[in-house]
mmCIF file of the N, C-alpha and C atoms, coordinates in Angstrom:
data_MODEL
# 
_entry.id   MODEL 
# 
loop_
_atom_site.group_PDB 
_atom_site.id 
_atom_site.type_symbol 
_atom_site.label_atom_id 
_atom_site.label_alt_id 
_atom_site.label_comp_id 
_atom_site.label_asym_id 
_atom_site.label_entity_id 
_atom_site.label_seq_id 
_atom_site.pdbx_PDB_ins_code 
_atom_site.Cartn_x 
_atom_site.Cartn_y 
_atom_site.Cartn_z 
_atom_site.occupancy 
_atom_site.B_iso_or_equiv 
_atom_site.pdbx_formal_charge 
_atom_site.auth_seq_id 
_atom_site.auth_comp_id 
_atom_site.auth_asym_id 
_atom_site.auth_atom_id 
_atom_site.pdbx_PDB_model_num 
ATOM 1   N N  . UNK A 1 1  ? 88.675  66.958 82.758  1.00 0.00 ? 1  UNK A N  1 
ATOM 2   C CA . UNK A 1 1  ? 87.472  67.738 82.874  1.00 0.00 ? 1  UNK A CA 1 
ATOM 3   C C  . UNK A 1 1  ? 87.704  69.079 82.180  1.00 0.00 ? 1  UNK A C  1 
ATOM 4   N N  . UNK A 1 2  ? 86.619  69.559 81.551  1.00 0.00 ? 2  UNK A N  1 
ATOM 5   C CA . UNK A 1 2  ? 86.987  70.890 80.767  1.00 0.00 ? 2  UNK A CA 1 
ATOM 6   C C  . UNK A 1 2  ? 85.946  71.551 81.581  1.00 0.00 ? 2  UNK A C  1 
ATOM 7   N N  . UNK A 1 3  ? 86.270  73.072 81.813  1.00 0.00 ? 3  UNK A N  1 
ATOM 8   C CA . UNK A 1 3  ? 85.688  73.724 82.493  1.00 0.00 ? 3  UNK A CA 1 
ATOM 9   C C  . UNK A 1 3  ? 85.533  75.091 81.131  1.00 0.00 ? 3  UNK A C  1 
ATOM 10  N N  . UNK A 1 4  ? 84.285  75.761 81.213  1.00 0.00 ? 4  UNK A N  1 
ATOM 11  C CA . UNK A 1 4  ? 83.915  76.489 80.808  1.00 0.00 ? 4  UNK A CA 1 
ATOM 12  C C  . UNK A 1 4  ? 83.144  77.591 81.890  1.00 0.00 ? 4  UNK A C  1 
ATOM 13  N N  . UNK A 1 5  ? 83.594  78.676 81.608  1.00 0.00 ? 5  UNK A N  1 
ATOM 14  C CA . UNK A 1 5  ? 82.615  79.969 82.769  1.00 0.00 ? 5  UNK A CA 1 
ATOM 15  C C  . UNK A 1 5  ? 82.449  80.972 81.667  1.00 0.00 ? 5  UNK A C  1 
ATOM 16  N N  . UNK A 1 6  ? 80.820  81.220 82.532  1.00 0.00 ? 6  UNK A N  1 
ATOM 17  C CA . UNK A 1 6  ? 80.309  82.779 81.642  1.00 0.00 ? 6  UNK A CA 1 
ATOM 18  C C  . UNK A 1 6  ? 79.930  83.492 83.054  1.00 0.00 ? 6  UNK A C  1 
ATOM 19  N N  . UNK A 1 7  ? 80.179  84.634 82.963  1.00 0.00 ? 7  UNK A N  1 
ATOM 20  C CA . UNK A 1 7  ? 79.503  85.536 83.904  1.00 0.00 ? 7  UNK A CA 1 
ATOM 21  C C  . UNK A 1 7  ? 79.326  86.702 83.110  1.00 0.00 ? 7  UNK A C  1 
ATOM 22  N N  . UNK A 1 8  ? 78.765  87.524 84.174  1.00 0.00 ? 8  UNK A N  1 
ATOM 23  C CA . UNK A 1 8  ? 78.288  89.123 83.419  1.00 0.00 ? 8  UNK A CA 1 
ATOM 24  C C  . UNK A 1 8  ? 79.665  89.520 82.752  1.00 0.00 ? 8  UNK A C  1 
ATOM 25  N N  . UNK A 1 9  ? 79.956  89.544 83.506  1.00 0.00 ? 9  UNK A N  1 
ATOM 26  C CA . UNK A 1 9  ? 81.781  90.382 83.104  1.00 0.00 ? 9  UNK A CA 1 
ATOM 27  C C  . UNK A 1 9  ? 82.586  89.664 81.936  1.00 0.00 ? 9  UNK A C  1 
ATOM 28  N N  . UNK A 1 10 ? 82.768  88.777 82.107  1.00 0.00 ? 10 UNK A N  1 
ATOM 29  C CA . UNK A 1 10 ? 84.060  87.910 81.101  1.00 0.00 ? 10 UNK A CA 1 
ATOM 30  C C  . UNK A 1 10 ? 83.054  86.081 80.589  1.00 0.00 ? 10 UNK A C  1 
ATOM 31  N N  . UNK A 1 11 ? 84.154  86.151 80.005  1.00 0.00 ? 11 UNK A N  1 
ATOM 32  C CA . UNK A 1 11 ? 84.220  84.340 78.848  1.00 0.00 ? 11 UNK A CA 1 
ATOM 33  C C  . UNK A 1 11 ? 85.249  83.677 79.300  1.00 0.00 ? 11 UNK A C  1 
ATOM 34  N N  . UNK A 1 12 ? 85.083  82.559 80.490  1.00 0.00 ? 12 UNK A N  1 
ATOM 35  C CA . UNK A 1 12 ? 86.650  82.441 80.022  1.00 0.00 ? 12 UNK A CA 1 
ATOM 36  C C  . UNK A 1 12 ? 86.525  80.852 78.941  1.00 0.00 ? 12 UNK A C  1 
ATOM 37  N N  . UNK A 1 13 ? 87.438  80.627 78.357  1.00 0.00 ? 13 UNK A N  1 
ATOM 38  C CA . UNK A 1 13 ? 87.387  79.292 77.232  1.00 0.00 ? 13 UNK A CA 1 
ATOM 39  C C  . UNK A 1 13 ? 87.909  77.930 78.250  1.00 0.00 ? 13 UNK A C  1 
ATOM 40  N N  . UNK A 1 14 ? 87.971  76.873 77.541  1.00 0.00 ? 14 UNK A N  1 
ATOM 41  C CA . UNK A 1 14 ? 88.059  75.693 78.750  1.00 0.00 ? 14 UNK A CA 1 
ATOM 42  C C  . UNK A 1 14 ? 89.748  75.678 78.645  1.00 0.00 ? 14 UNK A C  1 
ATOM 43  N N  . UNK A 1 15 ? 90.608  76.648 77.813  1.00 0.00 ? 15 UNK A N  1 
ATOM 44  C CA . UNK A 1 15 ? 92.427  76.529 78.302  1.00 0.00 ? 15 UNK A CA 1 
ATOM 45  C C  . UNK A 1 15 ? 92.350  77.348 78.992  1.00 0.00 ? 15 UNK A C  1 
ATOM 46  N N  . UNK A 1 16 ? 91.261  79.208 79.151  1.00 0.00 ? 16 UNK A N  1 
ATOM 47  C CA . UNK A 1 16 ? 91.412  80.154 80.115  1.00 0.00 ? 16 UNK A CA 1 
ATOM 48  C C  . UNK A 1 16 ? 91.265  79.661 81.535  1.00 0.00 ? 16 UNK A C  1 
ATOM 49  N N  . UNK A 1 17 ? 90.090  78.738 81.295  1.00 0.00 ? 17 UNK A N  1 
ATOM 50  C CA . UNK A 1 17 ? 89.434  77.935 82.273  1.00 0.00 ? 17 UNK A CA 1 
ATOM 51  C C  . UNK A 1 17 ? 90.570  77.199 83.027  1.00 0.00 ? 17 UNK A C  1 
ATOM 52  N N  . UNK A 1 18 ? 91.306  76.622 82.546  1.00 0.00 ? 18 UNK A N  1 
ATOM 53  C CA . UNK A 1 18 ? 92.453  75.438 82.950  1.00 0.00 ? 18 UNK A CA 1 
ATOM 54  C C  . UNK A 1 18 ? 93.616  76.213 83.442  1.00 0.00 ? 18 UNK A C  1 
ATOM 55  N N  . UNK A 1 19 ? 93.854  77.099 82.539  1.00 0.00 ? 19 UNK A N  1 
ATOM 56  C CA . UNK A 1 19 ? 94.933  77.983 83.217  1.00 0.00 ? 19 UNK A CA 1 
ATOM 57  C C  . UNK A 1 19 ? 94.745  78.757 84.603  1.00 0.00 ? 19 UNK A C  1 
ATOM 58  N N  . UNK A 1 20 ? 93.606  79.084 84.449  1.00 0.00 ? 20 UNK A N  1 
ATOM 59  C CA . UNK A 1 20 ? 93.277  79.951 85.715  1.00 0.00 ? 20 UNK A CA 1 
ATOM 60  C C  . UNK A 1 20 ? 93.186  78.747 87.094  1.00 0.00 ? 20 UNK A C  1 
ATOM 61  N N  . UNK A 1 21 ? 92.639  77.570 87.276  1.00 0.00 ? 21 UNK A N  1 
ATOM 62  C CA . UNK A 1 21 ? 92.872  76.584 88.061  1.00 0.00 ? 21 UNK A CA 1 
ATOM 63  C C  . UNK A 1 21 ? 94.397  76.540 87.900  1.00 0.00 ? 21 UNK A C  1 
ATOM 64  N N  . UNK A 1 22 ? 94.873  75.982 86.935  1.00 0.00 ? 22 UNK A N  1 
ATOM 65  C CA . UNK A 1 22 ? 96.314  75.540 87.436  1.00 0.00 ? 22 UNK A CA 1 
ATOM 66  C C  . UNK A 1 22 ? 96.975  76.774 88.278  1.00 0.00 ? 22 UNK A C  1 
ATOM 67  N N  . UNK A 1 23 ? 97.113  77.895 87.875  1.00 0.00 ? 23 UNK A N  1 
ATOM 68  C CA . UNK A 1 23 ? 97.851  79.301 88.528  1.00 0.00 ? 23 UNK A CA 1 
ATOM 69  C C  . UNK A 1 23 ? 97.113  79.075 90.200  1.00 0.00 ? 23 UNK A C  1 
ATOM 70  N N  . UNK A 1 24 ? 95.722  78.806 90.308  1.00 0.00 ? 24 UNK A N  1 
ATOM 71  C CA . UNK A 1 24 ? 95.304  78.926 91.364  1.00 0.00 ? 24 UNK A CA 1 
ATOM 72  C C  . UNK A 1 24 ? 95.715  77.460 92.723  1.00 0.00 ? 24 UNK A C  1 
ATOM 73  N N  . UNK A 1 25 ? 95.819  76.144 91.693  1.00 0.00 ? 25 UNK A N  1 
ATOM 74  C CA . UNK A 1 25 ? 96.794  75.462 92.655  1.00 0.00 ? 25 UNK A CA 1 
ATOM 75  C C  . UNK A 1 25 ? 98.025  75.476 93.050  1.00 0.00 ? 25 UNK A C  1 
ATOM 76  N N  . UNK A 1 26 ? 98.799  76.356 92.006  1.00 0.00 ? 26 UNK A N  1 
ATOM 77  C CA . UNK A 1 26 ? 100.221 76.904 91.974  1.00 0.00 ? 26 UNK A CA 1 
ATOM 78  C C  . UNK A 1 26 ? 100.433 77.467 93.801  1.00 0.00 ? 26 UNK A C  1 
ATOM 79  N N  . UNK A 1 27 ? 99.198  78.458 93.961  1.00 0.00 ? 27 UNK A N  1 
ATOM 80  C CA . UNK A 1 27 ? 99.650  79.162 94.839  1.00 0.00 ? 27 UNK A CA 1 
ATOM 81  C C  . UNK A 1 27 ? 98.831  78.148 95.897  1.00 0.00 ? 27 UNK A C  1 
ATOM 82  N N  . UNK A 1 28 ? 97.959  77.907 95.803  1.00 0.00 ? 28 UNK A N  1 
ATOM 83  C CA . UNK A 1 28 ? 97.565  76.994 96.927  1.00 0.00 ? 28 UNK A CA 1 
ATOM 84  C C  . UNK A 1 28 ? 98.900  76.548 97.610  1.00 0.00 ? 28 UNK A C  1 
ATOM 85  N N  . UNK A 1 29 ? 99.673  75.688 96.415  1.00 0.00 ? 29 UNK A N  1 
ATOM 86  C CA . UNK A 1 29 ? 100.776 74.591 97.187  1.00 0.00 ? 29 UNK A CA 1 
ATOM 87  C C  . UNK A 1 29 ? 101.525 75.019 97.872  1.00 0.00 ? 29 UNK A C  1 
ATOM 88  N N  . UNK A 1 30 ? 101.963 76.286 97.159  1.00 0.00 ? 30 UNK A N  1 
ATOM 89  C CA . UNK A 1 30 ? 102.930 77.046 97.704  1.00 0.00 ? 30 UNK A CA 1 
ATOM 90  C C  . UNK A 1 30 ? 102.525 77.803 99.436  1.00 0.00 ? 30 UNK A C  1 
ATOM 91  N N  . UNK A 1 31 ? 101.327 77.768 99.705  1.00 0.00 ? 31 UNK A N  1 
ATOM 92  C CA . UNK A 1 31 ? 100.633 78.429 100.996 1.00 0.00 ? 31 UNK A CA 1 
ATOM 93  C C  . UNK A 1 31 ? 100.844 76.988 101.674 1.00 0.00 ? 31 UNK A C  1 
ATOM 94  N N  . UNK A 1 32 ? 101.237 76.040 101.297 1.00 0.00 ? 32 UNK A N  1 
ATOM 95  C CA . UNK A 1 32 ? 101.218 74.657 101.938 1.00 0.00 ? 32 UNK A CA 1 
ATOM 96  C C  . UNK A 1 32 ? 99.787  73.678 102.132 1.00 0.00 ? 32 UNK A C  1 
ATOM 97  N N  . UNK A 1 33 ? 99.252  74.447 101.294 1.00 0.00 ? 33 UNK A N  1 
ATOM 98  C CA . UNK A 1 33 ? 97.880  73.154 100.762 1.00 0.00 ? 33 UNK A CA 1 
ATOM 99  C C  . UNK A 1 33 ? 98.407  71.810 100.326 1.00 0.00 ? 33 UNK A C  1 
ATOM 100 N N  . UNK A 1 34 ? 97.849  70.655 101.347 1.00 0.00 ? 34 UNK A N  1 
ATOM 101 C CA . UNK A 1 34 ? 98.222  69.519 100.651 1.00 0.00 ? 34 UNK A CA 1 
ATOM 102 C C  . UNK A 1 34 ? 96.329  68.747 101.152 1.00 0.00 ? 34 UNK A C  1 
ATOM 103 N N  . UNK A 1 35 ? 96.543  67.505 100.596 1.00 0.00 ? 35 UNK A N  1 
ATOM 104 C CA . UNK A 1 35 ? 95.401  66.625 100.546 1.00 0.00 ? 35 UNK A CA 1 
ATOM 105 C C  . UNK A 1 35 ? 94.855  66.648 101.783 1.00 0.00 ? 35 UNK A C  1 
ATOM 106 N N  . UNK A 1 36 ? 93.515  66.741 101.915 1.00 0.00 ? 36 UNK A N  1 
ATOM 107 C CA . UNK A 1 36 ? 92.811  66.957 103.403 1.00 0.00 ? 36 UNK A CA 1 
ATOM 108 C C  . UNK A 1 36 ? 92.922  68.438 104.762 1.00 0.00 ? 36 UNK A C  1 
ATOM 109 N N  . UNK A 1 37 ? 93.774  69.330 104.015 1.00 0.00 ? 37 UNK A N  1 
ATOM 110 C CA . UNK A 1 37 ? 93.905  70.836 104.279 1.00 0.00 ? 37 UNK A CA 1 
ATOM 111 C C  . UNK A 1 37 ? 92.431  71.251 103.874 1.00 0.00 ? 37 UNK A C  1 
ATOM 112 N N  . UNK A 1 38 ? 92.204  72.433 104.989 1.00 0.00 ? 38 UNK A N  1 
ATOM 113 C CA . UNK A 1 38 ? 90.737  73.059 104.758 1.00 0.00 ? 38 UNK A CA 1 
ATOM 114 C C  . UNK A 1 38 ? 91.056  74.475 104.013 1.00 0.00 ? 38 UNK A C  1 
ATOM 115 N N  . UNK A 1 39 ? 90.766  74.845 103.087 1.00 0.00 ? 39 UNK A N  1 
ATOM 116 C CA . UNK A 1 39 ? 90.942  75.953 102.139 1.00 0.00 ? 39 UNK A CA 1 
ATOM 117 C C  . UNK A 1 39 ? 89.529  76.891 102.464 1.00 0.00 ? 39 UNK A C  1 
ATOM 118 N N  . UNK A 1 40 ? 89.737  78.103 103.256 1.00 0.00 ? 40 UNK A N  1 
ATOM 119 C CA . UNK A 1 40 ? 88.491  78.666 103.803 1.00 0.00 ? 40 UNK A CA 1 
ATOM 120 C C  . UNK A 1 40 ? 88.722  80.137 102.645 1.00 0.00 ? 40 UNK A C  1 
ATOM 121 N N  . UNK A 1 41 ? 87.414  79.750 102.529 1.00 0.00 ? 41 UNK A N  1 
ATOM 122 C CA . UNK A 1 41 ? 87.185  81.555 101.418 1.00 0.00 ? 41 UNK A CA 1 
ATOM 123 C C  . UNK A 1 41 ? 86.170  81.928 101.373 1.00 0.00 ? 41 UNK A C  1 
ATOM 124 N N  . UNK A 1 42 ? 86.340  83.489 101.365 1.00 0.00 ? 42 UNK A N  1 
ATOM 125 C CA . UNK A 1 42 ? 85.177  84.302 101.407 1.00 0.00 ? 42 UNK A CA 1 
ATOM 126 C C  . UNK A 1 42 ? 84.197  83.422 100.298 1.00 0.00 ? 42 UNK A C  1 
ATOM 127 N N  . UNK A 1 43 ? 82.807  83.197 101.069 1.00 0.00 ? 43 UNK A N  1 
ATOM 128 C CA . UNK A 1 43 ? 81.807  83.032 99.952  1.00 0.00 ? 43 UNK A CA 1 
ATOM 129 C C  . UNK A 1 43 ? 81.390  83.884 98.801  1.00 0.00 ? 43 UNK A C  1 
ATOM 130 N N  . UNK A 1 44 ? 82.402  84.475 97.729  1.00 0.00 ? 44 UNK A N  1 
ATOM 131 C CA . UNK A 1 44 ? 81.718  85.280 97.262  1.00 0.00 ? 44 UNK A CA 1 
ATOM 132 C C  . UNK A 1 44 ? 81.318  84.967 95.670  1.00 0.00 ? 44 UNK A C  1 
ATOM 133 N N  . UNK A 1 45 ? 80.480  84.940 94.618  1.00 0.00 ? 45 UNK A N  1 
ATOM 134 C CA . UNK A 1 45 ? 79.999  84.474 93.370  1.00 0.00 ? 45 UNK A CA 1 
ATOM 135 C C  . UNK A 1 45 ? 81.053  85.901 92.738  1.00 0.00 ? 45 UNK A C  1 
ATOM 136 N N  . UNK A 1 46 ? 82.342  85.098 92.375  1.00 0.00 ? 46 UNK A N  1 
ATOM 137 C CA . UNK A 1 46 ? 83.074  85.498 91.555  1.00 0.00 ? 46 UNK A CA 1 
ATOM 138 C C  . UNK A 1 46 ? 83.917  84.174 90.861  1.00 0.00 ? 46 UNK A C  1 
ATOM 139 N N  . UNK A 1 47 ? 84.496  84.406 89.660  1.00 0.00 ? 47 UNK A N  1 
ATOM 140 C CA . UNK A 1 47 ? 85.160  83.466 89.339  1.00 0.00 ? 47 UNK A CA 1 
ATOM 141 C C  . UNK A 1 47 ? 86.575  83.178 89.874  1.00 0.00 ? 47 UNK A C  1 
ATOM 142 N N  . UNK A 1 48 ? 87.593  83.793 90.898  1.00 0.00 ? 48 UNK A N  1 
ATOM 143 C CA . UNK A 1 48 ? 88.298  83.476 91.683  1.00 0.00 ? 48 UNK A CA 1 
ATOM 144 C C  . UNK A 1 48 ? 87.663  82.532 92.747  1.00 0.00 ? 48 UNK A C  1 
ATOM 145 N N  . UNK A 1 49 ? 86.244  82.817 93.021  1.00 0.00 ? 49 UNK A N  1 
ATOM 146 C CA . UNK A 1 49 ? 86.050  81.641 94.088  1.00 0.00 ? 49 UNK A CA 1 
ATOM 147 C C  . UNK A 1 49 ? 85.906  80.460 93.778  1.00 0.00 ? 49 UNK A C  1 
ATOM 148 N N  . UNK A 1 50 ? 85.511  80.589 91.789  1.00 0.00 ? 50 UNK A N  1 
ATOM 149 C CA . UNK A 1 50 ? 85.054  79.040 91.651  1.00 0.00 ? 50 UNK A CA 1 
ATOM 150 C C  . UNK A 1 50 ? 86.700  78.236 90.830  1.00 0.00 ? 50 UNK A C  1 
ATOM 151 N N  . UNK A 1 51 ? 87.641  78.844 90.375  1.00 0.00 ? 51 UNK A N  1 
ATOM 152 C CA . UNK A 1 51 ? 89.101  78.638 90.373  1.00 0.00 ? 51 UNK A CA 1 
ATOM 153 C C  . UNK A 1 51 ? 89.477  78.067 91.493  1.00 0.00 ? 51 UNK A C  1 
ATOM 154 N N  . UNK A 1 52 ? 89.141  79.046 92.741  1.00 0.00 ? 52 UNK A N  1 
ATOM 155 C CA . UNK A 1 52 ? 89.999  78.290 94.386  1.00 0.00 ? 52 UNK A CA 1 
ATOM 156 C C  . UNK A 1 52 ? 88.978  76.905 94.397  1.00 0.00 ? 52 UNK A C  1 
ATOM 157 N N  . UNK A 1 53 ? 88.152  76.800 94.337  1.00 0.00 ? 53 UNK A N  1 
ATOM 158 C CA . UNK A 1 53 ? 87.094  75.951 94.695  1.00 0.00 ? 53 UNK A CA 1 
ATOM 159 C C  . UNK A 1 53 ? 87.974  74.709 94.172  1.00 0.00 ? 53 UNK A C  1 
ATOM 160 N N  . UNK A 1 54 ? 88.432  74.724 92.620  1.00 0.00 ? 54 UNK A N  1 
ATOM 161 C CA . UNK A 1 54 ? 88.321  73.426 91.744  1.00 0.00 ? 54 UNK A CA 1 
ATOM 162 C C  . UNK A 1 54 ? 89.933  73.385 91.973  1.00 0.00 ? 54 UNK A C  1 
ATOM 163 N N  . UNK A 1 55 ? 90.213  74.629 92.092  1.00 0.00 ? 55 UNK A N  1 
ATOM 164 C CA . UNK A 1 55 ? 91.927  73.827 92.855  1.00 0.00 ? 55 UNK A CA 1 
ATOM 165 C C  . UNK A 1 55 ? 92.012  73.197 94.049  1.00 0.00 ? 55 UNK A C  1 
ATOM 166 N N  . UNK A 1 56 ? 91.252  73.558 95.262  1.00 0.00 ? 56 UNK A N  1 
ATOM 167 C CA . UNK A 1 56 ? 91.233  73.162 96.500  1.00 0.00 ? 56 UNK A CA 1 
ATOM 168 C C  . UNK A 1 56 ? 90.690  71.689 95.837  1.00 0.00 ? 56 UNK A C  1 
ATOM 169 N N  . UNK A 1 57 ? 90.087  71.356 95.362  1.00 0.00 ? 57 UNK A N  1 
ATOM 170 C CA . UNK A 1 57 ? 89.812  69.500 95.251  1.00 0.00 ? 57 UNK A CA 1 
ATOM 171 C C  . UNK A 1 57 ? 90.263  68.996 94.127  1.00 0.00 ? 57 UNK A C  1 
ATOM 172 N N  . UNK A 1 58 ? 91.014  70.061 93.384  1.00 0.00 ? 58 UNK A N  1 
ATOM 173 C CA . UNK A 1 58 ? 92.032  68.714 92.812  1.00 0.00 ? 58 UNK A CA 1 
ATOM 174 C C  . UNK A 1 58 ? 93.184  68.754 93.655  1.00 0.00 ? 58 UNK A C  1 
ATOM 175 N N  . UNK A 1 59 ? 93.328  69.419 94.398  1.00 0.00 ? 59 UNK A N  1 
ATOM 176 C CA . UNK A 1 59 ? 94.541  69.003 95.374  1.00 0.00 ? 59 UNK A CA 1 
ATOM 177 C C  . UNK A 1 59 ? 93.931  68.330 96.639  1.00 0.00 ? 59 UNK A C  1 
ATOM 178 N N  . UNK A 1 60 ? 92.611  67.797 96.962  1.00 0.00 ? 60 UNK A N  1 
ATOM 179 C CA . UNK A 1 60 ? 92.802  66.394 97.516  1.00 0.00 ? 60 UNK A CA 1 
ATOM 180 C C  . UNK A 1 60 ? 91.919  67.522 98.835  1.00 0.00 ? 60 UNK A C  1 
ATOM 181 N N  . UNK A 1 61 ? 91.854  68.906 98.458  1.00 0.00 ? 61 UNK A N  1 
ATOM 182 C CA . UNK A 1 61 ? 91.748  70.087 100.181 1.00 0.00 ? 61 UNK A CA 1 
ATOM 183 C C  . UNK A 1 61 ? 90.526  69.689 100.091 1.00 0.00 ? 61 UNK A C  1 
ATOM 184 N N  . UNK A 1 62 ? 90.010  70.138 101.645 1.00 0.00 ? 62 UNK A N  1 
ATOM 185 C CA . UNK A 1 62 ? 88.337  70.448 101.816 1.00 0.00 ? 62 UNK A CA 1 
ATOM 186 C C  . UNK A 1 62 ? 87.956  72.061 101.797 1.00 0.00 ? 62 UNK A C  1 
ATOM 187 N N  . UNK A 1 63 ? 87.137  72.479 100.445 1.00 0.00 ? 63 UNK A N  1 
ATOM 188 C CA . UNK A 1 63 ? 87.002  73.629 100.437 1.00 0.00 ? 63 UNK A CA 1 
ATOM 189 C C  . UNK A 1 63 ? 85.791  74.290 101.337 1.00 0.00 ? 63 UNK A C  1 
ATOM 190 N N  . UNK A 1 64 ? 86.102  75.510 102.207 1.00 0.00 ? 64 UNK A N  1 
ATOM 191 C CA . UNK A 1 64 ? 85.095  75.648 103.184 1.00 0.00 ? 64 UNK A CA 1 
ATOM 192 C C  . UNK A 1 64 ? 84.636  77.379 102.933 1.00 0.00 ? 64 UNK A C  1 
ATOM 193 N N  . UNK A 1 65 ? 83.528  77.403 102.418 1.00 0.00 ? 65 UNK A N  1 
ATOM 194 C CA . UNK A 1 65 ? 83.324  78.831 102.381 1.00 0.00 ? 65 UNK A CA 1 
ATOM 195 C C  . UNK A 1 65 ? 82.876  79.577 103.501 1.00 0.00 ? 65 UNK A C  1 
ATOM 196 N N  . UNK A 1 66 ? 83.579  80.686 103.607 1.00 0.00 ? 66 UNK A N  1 
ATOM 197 C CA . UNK A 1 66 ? 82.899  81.534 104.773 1.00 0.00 ? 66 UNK A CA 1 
ATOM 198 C C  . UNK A 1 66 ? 82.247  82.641 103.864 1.00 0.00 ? 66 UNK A C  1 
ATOM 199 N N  . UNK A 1 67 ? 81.129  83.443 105.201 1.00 0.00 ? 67 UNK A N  1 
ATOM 200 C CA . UNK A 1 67 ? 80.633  84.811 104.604 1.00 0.00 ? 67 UNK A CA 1 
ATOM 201 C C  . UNK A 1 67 ? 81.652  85.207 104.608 1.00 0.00 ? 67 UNK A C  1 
ATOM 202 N N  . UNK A 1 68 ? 81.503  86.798 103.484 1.00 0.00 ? 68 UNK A N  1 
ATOM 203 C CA . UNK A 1 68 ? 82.853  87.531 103.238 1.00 0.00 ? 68 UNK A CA 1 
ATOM 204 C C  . UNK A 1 68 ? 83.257  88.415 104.609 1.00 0.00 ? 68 UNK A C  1 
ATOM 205 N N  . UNK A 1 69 ? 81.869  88.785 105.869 1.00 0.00 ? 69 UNK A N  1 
ATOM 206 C CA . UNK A 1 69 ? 82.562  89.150 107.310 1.00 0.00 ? 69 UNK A CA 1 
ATOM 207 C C  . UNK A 1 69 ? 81.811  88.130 108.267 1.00 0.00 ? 69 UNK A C  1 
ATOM 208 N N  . UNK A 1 70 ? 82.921  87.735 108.283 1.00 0.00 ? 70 UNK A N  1 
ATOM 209 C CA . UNK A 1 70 ? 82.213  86.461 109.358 1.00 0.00 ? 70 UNK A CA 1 
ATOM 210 C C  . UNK A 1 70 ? 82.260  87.297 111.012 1.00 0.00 ? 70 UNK A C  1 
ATOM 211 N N  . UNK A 1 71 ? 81.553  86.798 111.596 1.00 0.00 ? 71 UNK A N  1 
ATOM 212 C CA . UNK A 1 71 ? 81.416  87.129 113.375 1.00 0.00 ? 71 UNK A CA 1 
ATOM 213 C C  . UNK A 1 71 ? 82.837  86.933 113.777 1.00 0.00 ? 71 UNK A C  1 
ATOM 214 N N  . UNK A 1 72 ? 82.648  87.262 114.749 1.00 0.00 ? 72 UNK A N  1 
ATOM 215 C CA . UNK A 1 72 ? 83.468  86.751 115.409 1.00 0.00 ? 72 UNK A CA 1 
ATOM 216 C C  . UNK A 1 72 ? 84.168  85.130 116.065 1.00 0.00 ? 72 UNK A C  1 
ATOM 217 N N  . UNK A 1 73 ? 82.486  84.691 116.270 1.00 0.00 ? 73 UNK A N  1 
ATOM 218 C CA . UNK A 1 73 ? 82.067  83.504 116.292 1.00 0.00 ? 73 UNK A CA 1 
ATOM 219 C C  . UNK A 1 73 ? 82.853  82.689 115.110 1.00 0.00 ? 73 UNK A C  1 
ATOM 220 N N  . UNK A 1 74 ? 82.561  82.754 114.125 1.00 0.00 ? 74 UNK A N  1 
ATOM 221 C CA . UNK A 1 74 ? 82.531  82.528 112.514 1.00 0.00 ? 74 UNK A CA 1 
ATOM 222 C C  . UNK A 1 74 ? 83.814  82.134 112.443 1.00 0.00 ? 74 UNK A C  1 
ATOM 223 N N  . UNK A 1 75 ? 84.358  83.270 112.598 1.00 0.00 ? 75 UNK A N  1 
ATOM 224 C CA . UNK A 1 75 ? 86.431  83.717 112.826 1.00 0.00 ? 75 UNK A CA 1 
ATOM 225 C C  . UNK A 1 75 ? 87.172  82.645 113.315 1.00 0.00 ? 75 UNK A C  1 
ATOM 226 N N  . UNK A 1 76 ? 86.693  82.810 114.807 1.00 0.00 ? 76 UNK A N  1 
ATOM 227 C CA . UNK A 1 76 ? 87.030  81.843 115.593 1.00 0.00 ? 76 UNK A CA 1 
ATOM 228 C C  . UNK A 1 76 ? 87.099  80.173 115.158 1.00 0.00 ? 76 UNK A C  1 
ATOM 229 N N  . UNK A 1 77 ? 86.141  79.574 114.532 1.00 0.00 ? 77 UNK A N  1 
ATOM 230 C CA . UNK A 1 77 ? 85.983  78.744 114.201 1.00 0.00 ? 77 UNK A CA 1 
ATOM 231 C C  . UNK A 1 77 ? 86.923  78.251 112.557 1.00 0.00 ? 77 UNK A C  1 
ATOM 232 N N  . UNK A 1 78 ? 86.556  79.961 111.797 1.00 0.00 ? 78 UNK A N  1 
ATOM 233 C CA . UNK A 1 78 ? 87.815  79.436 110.770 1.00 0.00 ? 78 UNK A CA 1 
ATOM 234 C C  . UNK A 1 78 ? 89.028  79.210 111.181 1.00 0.00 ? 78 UNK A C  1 
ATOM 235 N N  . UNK A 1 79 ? 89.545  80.058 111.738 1.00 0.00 ? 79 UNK A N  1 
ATOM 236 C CA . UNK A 1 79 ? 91.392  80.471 112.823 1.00 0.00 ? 79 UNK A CA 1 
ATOM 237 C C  . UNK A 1 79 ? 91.581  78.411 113.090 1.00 0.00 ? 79 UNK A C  1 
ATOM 238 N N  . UNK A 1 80 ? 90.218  78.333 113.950 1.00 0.00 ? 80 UNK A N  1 
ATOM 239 C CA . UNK A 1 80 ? 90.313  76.982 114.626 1.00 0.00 ? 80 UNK A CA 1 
ATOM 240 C C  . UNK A 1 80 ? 90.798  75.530 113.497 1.00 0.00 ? 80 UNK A C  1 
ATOM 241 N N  . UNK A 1 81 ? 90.451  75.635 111.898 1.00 0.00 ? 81 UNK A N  1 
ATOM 242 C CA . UNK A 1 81 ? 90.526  74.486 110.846 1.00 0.00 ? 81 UNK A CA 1 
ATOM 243 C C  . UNK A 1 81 ? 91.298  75.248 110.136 1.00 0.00 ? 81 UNK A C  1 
ATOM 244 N N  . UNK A 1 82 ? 92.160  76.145 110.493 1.00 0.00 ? 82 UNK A N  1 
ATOM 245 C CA . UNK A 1 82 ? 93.366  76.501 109.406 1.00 0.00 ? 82 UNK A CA 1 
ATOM 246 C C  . UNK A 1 82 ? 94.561  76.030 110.251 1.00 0.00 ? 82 UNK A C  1 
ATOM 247 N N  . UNK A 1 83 ? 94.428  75.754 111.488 1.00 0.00 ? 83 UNK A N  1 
ATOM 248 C CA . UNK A 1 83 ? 95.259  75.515 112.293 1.00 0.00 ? 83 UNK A CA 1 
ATOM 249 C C  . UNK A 1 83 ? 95.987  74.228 111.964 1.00 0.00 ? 83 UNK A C  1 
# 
């Protein structure tokens, strides 16, 4: 799959594109992401979220966005699927 991103800010090309996923499953693995792990991240429209996004499912994770301040409620419930 070739990935291409434009946003206001930057270009990235489909090797910037690839590189930036691979660096971003790098560290996934290393946090101990493996297949069926829930990868929770701030919901926010940046291109780090859409990098974690496409690393979290090529490594097999379920990616789960939270708001960037979740409740308490919210919290609780992430704390609860990182477990």
């Amino acid at each position: 799959m070739s990935i291409v991103l434009d946003t206001a800010e930057r270009h990235w090309s489909m090797t910037e594109s690839e590189t930036a996923i691979n660096e971003r499953m790098t560290s996934l693995q290393s946090q101990g992401v493996i297949r069926g792990s829930v990868v929770s991240v701030p919901a926010e429209l940046t291109a780090d979220t859409v990098w974690t996004f496409l690393a979290a499912v090529r490594l097999g994770a379920v990616f789960m966005p939270t708001p960037p301040s979740p409740t308490s409620h919210q919290q609780a419930m992430i704390d609860q699927h990182q477990s």
